[in-house]
C-alpha positions in Angstrom: 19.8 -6.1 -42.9 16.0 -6.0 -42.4 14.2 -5.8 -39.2 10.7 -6.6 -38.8 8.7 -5.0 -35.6 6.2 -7.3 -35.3 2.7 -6.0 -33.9 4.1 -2.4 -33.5 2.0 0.7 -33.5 2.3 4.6 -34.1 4.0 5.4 -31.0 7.3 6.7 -32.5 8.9 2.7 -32.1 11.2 2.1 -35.0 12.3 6.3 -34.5 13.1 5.6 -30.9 15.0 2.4 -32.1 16.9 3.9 -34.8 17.9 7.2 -32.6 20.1 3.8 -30.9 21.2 1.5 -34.2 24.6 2.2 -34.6 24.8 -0.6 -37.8 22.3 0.0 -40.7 19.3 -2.3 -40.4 16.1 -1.5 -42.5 12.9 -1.3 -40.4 9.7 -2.6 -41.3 6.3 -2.8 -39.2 3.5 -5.1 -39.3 0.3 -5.2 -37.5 -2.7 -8.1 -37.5 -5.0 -5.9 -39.8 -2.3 -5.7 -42.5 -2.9 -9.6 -42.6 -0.9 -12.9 -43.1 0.2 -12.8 -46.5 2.2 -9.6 -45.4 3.5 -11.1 -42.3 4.9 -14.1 -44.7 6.2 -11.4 -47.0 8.0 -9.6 -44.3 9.5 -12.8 -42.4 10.5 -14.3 -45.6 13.3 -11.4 -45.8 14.0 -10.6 -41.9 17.4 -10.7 -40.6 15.3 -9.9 -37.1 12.2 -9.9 -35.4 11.2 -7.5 -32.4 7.8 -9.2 -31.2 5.8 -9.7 -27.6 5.4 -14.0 -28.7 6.5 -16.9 -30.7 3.1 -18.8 -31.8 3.7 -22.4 -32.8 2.6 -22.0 -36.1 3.5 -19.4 -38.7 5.7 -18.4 -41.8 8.9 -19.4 -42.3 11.9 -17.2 -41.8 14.8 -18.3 -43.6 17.3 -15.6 -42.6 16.4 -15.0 -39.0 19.2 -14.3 -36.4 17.5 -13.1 -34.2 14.2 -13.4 -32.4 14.3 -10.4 -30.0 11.7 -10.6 -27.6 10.0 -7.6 -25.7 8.4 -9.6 -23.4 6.0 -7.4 -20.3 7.0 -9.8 -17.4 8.5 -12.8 -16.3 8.2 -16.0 -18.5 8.2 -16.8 -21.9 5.4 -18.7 -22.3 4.5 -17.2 -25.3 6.9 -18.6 -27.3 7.5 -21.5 -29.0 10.9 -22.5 -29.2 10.8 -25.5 -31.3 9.3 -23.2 -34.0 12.2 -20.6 -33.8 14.8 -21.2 -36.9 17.8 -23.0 -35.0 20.1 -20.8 -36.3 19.1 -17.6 -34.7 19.5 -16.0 -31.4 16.5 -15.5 -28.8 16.5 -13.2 -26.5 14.9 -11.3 -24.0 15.2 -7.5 -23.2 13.9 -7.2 -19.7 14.7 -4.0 -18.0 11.1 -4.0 -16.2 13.1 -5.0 -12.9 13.4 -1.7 -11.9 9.5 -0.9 -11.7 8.7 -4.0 -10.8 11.3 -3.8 -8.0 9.7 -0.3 -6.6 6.2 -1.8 -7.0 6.9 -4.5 -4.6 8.8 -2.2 -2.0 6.1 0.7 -2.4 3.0 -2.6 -2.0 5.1 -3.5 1.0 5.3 -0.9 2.6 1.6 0.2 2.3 0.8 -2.9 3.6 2.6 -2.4 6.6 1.8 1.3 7.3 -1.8 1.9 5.2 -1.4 5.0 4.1 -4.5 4.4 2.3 -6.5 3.7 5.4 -5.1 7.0 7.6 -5.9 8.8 4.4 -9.7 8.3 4.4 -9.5 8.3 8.5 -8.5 11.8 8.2 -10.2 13.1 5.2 -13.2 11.9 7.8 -12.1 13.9 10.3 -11.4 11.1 12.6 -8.1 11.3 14.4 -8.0 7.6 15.6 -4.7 6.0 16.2 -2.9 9.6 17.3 -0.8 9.9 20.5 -3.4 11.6 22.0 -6.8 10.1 20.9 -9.2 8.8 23.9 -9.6 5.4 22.5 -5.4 4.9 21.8 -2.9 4.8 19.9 -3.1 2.2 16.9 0.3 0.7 15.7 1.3 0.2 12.5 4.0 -1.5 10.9 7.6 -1.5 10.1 9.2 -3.6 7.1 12.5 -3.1 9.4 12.7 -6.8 10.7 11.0 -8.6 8.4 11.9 -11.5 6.2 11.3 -11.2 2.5 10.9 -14.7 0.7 11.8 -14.4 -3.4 10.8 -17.4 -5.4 12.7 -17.1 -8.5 16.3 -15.0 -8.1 16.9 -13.9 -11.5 16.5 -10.0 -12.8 13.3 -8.9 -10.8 14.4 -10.9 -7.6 17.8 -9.6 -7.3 16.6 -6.1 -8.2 14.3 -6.5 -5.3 16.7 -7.5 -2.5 19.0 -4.4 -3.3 16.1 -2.0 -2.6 14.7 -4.0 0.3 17.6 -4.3 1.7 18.7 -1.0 3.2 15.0 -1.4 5.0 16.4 -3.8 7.4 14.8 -6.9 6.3 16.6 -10.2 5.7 16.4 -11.9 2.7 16.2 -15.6 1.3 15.3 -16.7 -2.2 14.9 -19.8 -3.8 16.3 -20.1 -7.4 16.9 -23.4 -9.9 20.8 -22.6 -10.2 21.5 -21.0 -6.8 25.2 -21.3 -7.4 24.8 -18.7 -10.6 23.3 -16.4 -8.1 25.3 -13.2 -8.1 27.6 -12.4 -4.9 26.3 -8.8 -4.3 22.7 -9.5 -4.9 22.5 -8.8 -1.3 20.3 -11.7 -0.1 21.1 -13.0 3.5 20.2 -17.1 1.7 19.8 -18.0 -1.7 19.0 -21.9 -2.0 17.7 -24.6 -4.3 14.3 -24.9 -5.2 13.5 -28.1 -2.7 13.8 -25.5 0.2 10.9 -23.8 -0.4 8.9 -25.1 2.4 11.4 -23.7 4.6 11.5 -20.2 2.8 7.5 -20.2 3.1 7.6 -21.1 6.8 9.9 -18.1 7.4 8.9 -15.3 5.3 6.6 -12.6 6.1 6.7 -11.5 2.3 6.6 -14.3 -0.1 7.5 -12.6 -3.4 6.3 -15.1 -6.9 9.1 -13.6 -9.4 9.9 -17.0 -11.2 8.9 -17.6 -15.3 5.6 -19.7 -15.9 7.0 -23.0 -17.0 5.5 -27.0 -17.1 7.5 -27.2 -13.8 6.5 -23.6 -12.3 2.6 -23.7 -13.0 0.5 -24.2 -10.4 4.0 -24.4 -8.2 1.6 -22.4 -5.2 -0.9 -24.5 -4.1 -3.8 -25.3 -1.3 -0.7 -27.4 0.7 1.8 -25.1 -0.2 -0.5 -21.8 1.0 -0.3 -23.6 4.2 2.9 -23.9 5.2 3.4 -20.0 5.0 2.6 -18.0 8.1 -0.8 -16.9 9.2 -0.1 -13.4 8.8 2.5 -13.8 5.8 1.4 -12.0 2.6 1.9 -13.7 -1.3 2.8 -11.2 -3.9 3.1 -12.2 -7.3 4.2 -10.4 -10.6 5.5 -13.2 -12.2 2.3 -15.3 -13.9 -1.0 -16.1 -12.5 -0.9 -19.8 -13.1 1.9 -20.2 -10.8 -0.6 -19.7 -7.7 -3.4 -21.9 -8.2 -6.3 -19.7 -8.2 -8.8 -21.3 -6.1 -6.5 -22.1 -3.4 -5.3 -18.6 -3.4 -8.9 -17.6 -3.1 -9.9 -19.7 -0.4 -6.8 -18.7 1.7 -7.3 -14.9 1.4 -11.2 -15.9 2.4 -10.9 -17.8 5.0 -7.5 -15.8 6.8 -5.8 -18.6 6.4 -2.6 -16.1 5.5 -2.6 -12.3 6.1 -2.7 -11.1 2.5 -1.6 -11.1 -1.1 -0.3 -8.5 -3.2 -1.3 -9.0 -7.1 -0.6 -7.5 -10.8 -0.7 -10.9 -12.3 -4.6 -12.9 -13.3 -6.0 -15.7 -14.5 -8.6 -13.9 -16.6 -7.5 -10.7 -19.2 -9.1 -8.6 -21.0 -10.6 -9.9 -24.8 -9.5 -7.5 -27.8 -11.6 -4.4 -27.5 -12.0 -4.7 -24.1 -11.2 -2.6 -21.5 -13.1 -3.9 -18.7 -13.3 -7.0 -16.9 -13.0 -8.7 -13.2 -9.3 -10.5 -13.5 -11.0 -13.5 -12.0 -14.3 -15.8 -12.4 -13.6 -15.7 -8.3 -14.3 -12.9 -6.5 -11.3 -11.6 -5.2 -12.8 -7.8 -5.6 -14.7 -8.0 -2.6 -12.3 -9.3 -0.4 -10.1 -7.0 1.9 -7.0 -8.1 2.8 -5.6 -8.5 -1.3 -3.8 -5.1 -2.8 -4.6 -5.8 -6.6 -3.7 -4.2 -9.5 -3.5 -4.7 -13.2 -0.5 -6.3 -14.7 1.1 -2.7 -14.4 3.9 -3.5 -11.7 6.6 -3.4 -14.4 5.5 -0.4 -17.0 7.4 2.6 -15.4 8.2 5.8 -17.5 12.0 4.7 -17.9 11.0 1.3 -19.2 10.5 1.5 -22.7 13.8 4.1 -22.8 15.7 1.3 -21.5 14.1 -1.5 -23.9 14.7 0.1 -26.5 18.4 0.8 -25.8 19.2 -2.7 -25.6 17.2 -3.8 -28.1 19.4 -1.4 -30.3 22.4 -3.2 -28.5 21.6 -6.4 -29.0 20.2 -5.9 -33.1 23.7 -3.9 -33.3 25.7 -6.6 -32.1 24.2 -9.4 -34.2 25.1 -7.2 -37.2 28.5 -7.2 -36.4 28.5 -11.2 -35.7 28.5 -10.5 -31.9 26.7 -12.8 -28.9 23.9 -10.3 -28.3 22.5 -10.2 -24.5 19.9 -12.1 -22.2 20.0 -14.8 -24.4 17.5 -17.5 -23.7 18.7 -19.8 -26.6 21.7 -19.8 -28.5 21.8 -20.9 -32.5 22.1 -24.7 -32.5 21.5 -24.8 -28.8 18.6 -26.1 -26.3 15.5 -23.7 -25.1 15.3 -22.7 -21.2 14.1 -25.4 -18.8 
């Protein structure tokens, strides 16, 4: 059987994947520069295809099984379903949860201690905030007590409430199919999607972990920023679109809720790139917004892990087996 890697580079991929193959599949590699007529080439024979997207418009692929994504987040709006052979699998590989999951605990936590801040106090000399400092003590947080909002309960949100959760927080989550929720997930709630004005009126953390769909984007809006506490914080690593950008903006500007916490934008890089602001808004100068780079999920165990289930999941297709974190089945309907 041939697999195609679809946009893969020199970084050791296809030996990393065949150190996991346990069934014989024949590996084959194609980048943009080696151009379209070799893409066709290559898809025309694959059993498989390891790739980041689905674009609406391409070569056929007669024998596909499976479309294996490797996607970097949450969503899959890069892929177009309808243009995915209806006999082969789709599926995702996930397994960012885990850094995804410490990133939120480690942004939580600085927020509520600042770290940051009592390192440049003291690397000042200042001594502010000590026991025994003439103008007082200053305070800082705990995440013990808090209430931790998820919007979206599937991989990332339920790794998230089992590392919170030994904190001392309690922990709600909103989720399409709350009854598919899993028992042990260890959130204190998990309800439908049409309480989410009561999980934004009670969270001190509201956590975006839900795909970018028609009926997601834009889900975080001017009237929905204001139903959430005046000193709650928005963190999203799910997709940018989700929070509407200019009413995220103005809220963090004008205090109208204590923070955000972001890795997801509305404005990335251009091929050959490697700087830009992540927004036409200026959300750089404000102070009360921990940002970073769409890096919340790539820990150093991640692609070890991908690539271990990708092997999994190419091995079990082989052998006529229902592969895992399937998104679509052959013959059957795309995610809502």
């Amino acid at each position: 059987m041939k697999l195609l890697l679809r946009g893969a580079d020199a970084d050791g991929r296809a030996s990393e994947l065949r150190a996991h193959l346990t069934t014989d599949w024949t590996i084959a590699a194609w980048q943009p520069a080696q151009g379209k007529d070799a893409y066709a080439g290559h898809l025309a024979e694959a059993d498989a295809v390891v790739a980041m997207s689905w674009p609406s418009q391409g070569p056929t692929a007669p024998r596909l099984k499976l479309l294996q994504l490797q996607l970097p987040g949450a969503g899959y709006d890069g892929v177009d379903f309808a243009g995915v052979p209806s006999q082969a699998w789709v599926c995702n590989v996930f397994e960012h949860e885990i850094g995804i999951a410490e990133y939120l605990v480690a942004a939580m936590l600085e927020w509520q201690i600042g770290l940051r801040r009592m390192d440049a106090q003291i690397r000042q000399g200042s001594w502010l905030g000590t026991f025994n400092h003439p103008d007082g003590v200053v305070l800082h947080g705990e995440l013990h007590g808090k209430t931790i909002g998820i919007i979206g309960f599937g991989h990332i949100g339920q790794a998230l409430a089992v590392r919170a959760k030994p904190f001392g927080v309690r922990i709600v989550a909103c989720t399409r199919s709350p009854e598919k929720a899993q028992a042990d997930a260890q959130a204190d709630a998990v309800w439908p999607m049409d309480e989410l004005p009561r999980l934004l009126a009670e969270a001190d953390f509201v956590i975006v972990a839900c795909p970018l769909t028609a009926a997601t984007e834009g889900l975080i809006g001017a009237e929905t920023l204001a139903r959430m506490k005046s000193t709650a914080v928005i963190a999203n690593v799910a997709r940018g679109p989700i929070i509407d950008e200019t009413a995220l903006f103005e809220a963090l500007a004008a205090r109208r809720i204590g923070g955000a916490i972001i890795d997801v934008w509305y404005d990335y890089p251009r091929s050959g790139e490697t700087t830009r602001l992540p927004s036409a808004l200026p959300f750089h100068e404000l102070d009360n917004i921990i940002m970073s780079p769409h890096a919340s999920g790539l820990s150093e165990g991640l692609l070890k892990r991908r690539w271990q289930r990708i092997a999994g999941n190419l091995d079990a297709v082989a052998r006529g087996e229902e592969p895992a974190n399937v998104l679509r089945a052959p013959g059957g309907q795309p995610p809502g």
